[in-house]
N, CA, C and O atoms as CSV, one atom per row, in Angstrom:
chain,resi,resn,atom,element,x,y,z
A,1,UNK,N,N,-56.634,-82.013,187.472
A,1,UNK,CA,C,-55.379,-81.677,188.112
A,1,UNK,C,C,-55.013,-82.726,189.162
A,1,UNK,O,O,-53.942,-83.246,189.477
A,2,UNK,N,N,-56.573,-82.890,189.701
A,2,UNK,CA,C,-55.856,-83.825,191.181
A,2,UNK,C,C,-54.964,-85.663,190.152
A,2,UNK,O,O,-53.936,-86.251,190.488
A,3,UNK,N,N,-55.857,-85.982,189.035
A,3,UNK,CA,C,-55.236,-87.290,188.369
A,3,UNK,C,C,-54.028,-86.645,188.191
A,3,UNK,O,O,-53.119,-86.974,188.954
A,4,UNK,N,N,-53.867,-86.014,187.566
A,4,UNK,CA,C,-51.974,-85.387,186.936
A,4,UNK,C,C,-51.154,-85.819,188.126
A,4,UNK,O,O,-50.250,-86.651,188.200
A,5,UNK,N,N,-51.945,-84.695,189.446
A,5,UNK,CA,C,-51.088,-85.373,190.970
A,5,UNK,C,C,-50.666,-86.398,191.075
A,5,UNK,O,O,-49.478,-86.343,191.389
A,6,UNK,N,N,-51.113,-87.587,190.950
A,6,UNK,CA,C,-51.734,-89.007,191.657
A,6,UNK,C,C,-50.780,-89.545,190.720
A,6,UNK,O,O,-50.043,-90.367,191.266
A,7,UNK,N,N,-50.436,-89.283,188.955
A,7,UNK,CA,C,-50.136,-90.183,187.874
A,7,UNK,C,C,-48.707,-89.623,188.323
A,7,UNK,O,O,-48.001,-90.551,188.717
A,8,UNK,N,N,-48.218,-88.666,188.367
A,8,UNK,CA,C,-46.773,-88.114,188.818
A,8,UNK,C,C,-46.187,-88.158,190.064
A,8,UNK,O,O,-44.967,-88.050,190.185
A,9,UNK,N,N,-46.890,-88.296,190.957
A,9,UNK,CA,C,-46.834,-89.076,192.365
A,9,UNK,C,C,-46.224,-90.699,192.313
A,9,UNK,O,O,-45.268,-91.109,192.971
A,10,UNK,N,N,-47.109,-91.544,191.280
A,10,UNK,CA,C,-47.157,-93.238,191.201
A,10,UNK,C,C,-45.598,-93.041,190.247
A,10,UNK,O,O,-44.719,-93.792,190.670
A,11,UNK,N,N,-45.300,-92.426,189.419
A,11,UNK,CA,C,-44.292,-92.446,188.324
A,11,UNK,C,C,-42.709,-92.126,189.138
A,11,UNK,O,O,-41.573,-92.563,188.956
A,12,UNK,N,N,-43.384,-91.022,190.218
A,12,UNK,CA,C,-42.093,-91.242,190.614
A,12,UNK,C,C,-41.413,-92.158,191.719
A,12,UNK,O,O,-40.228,-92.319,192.012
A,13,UNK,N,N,-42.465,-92.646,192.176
A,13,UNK,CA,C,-42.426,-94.029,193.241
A,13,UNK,C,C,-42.074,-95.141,192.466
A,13,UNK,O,O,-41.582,-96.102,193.057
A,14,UNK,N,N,-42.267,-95.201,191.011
A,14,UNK,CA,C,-41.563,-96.445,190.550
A,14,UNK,C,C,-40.662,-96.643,189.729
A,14,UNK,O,O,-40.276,-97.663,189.159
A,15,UNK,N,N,-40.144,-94.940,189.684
A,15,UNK,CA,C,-38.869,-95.006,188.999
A,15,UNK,C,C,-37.508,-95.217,189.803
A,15,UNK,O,O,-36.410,-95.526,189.342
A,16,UNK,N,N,-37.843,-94.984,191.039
A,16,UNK,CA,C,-36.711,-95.237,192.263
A,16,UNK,C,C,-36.878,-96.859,192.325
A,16,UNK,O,O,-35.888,-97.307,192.904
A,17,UNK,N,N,-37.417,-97.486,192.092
A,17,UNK,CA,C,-37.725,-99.298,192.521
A,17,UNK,C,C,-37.386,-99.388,190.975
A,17,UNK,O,O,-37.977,-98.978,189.976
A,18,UNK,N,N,-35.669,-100.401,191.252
A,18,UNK,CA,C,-35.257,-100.793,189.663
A,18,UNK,C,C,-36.037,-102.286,189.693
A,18,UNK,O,O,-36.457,-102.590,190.810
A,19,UNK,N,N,-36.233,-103.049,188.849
A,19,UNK,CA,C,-36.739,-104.346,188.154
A,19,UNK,C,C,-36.370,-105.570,189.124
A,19,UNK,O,O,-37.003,-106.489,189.645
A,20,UNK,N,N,-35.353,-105.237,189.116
A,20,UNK,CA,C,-34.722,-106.926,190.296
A,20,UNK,C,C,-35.000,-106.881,191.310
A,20,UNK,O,O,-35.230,-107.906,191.951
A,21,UNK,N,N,-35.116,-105.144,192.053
A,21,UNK,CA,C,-35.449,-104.950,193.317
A,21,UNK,C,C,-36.685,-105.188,193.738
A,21,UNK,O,O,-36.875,-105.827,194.773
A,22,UNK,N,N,-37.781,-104.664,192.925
A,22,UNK,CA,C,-39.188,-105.073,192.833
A,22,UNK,C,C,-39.350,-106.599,192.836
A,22,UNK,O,O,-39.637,-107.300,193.806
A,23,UNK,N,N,-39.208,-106.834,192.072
A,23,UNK,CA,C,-39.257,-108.816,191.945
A,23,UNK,C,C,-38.362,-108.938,193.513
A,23,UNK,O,O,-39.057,-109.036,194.524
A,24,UNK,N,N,-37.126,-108.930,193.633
A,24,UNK,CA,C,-36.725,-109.383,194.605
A,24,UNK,C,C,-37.949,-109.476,196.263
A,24,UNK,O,O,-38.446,-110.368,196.951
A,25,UNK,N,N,-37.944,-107.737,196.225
A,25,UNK,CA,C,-39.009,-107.363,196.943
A,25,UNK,C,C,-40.863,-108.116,196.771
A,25,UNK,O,O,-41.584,-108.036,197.766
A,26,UNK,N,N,-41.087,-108.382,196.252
A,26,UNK,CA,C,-42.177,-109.463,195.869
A,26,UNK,C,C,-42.295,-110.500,196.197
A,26,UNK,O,O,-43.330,-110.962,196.678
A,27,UNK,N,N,-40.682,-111.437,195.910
A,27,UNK,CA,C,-40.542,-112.818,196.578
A,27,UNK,C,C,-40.509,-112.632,198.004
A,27,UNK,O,O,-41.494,-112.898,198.694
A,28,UNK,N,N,-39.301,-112.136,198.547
A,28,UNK,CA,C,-39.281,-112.241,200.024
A,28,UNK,C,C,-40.850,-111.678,200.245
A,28,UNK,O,O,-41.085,-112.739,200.824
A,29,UNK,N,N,-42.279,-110.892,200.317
A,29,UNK,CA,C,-43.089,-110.984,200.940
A,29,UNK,C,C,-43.854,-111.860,200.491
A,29,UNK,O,O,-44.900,-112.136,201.078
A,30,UNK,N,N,-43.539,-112.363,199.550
A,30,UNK,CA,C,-44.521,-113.660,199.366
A,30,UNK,C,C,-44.181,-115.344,200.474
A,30,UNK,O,O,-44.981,-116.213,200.822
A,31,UNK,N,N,-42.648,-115.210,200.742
A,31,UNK,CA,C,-42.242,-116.103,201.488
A,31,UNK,C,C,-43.045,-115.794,202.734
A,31,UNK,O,O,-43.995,-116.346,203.291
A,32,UNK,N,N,-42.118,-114.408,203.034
A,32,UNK,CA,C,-42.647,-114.050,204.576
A,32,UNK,C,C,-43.935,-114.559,205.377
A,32,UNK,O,O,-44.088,-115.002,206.515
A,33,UNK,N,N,-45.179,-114.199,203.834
A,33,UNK,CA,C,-46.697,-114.486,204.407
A,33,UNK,C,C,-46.507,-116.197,204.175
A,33,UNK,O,O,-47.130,-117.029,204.833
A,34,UNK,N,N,-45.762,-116.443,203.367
A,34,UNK,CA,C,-46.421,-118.225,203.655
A,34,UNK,C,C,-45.416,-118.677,204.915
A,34,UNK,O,O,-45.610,-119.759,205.471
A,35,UNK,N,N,-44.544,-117.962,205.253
A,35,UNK,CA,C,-43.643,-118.661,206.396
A,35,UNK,C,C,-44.894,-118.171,208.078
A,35,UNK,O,O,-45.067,-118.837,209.099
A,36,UNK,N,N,-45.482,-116.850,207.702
A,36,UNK,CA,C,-46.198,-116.363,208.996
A,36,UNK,C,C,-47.404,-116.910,209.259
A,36,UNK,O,O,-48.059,-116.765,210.291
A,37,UNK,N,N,-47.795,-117.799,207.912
A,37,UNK,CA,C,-49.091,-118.834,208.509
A,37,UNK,C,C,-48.482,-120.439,209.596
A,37,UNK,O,O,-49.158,-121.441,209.834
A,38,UNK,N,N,-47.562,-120.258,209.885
A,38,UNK,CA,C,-47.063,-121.465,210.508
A,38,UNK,C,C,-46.887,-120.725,211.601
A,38,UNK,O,O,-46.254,-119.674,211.699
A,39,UNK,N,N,-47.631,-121.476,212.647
A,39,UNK,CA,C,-48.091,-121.207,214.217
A,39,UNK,C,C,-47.752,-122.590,215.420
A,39,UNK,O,O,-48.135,-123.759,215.479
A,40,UNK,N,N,-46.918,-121.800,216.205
A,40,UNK,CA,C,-46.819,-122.902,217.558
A,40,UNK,C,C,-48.107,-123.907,217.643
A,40,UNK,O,O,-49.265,-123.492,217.684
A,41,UNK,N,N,-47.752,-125.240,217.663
A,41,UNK,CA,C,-48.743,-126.043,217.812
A,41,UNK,C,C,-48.965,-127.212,216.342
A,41,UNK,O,O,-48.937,-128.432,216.183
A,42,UNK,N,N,-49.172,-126.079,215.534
A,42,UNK,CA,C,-49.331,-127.045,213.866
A,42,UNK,C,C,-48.672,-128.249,214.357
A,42,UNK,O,O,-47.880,-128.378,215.291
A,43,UNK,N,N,-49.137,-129.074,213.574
A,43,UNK,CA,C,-48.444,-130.473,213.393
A,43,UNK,C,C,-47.515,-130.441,212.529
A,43,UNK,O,O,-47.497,-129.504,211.732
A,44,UNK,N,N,-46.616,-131.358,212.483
A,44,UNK,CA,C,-45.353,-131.506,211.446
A,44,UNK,C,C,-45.904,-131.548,209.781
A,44,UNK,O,O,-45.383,-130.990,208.815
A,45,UNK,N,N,-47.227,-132.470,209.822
A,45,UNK,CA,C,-47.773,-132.810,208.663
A,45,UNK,C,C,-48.100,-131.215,207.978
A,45,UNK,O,O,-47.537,-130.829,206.954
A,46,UNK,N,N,-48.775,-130.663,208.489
A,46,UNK,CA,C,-49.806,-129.681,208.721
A,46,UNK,C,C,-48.678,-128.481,207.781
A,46,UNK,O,O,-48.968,-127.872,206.751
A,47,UNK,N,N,-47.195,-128.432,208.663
A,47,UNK,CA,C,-46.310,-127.451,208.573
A,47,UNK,C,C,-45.497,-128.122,206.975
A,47,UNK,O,O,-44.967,-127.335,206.192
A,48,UNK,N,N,-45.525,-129.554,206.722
A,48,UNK,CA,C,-44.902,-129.489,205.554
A,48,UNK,C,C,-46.077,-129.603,204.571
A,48,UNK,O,O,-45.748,-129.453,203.394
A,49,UNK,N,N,-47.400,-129.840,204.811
A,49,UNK,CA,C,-48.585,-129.696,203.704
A,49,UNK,C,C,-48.534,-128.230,202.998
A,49,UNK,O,O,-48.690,-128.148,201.780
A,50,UNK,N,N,-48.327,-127.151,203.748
A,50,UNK,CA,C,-47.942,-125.704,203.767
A,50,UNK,C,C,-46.921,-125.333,203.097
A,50,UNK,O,O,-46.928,-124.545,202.151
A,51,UNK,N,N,-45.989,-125.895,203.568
A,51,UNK,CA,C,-44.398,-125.098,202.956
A,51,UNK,C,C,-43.766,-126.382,201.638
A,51,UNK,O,O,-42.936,-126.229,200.742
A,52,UNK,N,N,-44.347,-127.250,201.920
A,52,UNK,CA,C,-43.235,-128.323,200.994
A,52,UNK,C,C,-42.417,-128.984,202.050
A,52,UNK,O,O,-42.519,-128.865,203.271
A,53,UNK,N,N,-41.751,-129.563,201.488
A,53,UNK,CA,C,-40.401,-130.111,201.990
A,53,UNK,C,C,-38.977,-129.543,202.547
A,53,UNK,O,O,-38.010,-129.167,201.885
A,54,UNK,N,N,-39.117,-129.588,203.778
A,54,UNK,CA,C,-37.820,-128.667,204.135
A,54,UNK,C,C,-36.804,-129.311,202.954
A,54,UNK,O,O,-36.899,-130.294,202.219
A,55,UNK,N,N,-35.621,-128.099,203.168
A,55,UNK,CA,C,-34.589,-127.617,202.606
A,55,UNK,C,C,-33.534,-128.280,203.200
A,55,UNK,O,O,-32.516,-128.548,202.562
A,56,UNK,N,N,-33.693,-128.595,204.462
A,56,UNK,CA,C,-32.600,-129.090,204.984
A,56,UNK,C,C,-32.915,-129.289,206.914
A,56,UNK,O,O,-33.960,-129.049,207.520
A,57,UNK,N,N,-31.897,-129.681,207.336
A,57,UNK,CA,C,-32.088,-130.392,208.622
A,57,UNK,C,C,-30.909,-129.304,210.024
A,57,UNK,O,O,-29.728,-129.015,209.829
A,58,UNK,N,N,-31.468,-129.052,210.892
A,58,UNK,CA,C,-30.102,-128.187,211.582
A,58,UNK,C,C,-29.747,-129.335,212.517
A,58,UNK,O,O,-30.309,-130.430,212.498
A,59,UNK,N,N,-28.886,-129.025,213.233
A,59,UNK,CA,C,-28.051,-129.711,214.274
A,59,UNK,C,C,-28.862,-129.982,214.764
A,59,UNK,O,O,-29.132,-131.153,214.495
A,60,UNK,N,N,-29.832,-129.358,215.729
A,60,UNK,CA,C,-30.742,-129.314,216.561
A,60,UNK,C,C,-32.288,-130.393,216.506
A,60,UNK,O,O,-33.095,-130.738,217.370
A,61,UNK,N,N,-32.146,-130.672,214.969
A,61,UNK,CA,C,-33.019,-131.148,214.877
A,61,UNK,C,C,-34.183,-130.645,214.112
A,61,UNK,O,O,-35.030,-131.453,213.730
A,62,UNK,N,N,-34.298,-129.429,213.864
A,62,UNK,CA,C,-35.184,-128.487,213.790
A,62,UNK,C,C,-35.415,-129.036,212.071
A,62,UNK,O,O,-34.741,-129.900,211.509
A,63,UNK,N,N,-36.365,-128.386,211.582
A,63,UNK,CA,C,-36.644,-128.284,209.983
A,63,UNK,C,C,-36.173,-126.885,209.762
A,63,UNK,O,O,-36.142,-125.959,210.572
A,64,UNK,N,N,-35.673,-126.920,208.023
A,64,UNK,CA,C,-35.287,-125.504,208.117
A,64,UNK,C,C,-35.755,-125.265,206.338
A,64,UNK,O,O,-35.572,-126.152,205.505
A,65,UNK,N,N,-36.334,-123.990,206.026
A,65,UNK,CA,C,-37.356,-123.723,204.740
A,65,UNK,C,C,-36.528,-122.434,204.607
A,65,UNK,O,O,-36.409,-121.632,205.534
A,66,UNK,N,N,-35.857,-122.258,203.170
A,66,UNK,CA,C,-35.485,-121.089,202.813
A,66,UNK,C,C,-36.062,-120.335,201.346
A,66,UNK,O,O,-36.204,-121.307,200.604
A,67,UNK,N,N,-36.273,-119.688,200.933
A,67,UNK,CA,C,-36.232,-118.972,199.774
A,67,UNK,C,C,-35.472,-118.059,199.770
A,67,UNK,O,O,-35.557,-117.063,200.489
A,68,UNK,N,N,-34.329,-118.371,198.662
A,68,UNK,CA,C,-33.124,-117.306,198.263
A,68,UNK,C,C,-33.763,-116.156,196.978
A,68,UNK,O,O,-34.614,-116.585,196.199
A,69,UNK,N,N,-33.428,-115.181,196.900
A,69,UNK,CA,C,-33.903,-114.452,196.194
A,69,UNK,C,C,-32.899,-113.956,194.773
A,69,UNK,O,O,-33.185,-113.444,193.690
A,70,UNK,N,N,-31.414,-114.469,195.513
A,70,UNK,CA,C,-29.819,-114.022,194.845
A,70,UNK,C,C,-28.701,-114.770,195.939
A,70,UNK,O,O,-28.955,-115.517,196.884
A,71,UNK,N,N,-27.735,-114.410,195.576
A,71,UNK,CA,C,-27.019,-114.571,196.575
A,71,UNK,C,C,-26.605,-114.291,198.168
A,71,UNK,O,O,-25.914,-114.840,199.025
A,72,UNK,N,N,-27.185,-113.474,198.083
A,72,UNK,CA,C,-26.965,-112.618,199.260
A,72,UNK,C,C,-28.227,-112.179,200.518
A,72,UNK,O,O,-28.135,-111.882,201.709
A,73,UNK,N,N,-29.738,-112.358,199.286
A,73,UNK,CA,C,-30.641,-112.250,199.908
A,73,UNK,C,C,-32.048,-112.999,199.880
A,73,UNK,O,O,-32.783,-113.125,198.901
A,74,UNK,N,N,-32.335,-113.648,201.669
A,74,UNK,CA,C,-33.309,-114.516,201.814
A,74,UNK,C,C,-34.169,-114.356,202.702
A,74,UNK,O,O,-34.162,-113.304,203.342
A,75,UNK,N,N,-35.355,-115.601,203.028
A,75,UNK,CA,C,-36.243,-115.645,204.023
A,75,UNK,C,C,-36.087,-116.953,204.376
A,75,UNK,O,O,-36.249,-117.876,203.578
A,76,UNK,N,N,-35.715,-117.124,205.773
A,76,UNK,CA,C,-35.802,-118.785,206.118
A,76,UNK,C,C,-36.415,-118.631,207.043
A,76,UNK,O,O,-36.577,-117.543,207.597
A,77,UNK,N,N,-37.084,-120.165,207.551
A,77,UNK,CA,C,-37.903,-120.493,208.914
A,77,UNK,C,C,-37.432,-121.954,209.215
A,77,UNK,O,O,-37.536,-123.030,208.627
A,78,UNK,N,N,-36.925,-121.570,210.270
A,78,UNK,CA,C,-36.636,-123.024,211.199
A,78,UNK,C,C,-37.906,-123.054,211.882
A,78,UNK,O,O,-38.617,-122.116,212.244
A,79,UNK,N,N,-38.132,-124.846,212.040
A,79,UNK,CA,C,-39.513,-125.328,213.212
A,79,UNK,C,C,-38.886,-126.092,213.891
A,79,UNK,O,O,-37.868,-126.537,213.362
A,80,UNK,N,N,-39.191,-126.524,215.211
A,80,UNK,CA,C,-39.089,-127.651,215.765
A,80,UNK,C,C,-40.207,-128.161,216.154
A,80,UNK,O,O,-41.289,-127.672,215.830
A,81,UNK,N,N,-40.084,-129.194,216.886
A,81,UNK,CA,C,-41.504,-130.322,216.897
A,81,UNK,C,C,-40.904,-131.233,218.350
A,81,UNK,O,O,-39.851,-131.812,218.616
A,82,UNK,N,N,-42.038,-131.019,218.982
A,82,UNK,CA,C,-42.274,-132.069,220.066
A,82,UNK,C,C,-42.156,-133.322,219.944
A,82,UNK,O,O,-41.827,-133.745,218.836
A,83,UNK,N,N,-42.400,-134.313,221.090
A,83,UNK,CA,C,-42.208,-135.453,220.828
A,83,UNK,C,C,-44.036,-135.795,219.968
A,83,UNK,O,O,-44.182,-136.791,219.261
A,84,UNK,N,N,-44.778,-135.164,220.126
A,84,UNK,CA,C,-46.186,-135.245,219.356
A,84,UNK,C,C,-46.449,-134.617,217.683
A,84,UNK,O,O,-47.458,-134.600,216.979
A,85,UNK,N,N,-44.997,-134.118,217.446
A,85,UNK,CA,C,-45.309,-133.678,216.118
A,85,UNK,C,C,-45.783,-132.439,216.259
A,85,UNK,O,O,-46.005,-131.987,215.136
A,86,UNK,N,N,-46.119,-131.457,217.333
A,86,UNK,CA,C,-46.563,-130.025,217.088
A,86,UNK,C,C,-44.990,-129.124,217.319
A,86,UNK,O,O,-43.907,-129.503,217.764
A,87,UNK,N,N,-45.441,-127.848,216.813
A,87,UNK,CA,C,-44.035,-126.952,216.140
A,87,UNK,C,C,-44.132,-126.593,217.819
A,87,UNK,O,O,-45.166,-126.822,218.447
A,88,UNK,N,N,-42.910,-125.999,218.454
A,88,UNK,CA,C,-42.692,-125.331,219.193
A,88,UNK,C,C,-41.789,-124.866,219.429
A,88,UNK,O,O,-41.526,-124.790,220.629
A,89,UNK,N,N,-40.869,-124.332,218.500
A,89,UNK,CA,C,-39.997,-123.719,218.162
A,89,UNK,C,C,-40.376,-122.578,216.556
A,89,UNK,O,O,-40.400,-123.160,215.472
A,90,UNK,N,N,-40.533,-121.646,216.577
A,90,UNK,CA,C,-40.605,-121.150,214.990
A,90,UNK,C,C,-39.639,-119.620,214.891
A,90,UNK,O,O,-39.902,-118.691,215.654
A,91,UNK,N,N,-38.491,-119.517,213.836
A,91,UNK,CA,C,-37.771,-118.677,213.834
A,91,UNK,C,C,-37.578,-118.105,212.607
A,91,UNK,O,O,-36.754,-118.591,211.831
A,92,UNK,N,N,-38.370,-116.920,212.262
A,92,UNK,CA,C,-37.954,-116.271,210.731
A,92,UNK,C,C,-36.682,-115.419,210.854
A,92,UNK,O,O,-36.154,-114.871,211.822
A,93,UNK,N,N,-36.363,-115.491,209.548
A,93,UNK,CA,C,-35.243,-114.644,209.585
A,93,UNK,C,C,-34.923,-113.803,208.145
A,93,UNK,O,O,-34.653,-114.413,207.111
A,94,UNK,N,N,-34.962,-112.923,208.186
A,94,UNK,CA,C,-34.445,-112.063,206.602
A,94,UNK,C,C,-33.272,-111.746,206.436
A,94,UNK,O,O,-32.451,-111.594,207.341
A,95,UNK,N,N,-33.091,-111.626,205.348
A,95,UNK,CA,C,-31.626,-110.488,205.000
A,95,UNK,C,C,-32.214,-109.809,203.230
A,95,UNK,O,O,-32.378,-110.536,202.250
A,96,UNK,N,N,-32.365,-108.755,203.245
A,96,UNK,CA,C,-32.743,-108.052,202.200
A,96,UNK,C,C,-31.607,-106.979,202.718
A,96,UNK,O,O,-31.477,-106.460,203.826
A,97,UNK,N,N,-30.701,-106.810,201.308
A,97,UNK,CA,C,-29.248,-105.947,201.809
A,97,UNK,C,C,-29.290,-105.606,200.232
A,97,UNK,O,O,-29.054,-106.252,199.211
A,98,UNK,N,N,-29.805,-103.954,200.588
A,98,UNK,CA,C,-29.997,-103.175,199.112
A,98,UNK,C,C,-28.599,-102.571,198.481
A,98,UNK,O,O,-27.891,-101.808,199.140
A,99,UNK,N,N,-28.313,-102.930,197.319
A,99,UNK,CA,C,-27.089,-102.503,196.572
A,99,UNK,C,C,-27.265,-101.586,195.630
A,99,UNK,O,O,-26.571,-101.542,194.614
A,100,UNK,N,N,-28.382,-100.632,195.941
A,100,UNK,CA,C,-28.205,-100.052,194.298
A,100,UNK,C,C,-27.172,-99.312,194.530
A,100,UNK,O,O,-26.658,-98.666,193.617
């Protein structure tokens, strides 16, 4: 009885999570954890050995790393860097904006 519980419990937890949402939901925490291993201090090298190649450059100077998931929904991290190459600036940011 208690498996029947447990199998009708899991069935109905993944009939509410449609296909794109799951995947969607998958990428952004897969970004998230590789964006949350980058720590004040890393070196520049250190921070693009990790992430790749920024995406692009802000006004400021900063590096900026996104993963889009769709149109509408992402995970980015801006760094900045000292005059020594360590981060001291680090800014995540989400937008996961559910449409079902």
């Amino acid at each position: 009885m208690k498996h029947l519980f447990i199998a009708v419990l899991v069935s109905l937890l993944l009939a509410g999570c449609g296909k794109s949402y799951c995947a969607r939901d998958r990428q952004a925490a897969q970004a998230s954890h590789r964006f949350d291993a980058i720590t004040a201090g890393m070196k520049r090298e250190a921070v693009i050995e990790k992430l790749g190649g920024a995406k692009s450059k802000t006004e400021q100077g900063r590096l900026r790393w996104e993963d889009r998931y769709d149109a509408e929904n992402y995970t980015s991290l801006e760094v900045g860097f000292d005059q020594t190459d360590a981060a001291v600036f680090i800014e995540k940011n989400e937008r996961k904006q559910d449409v079902r």
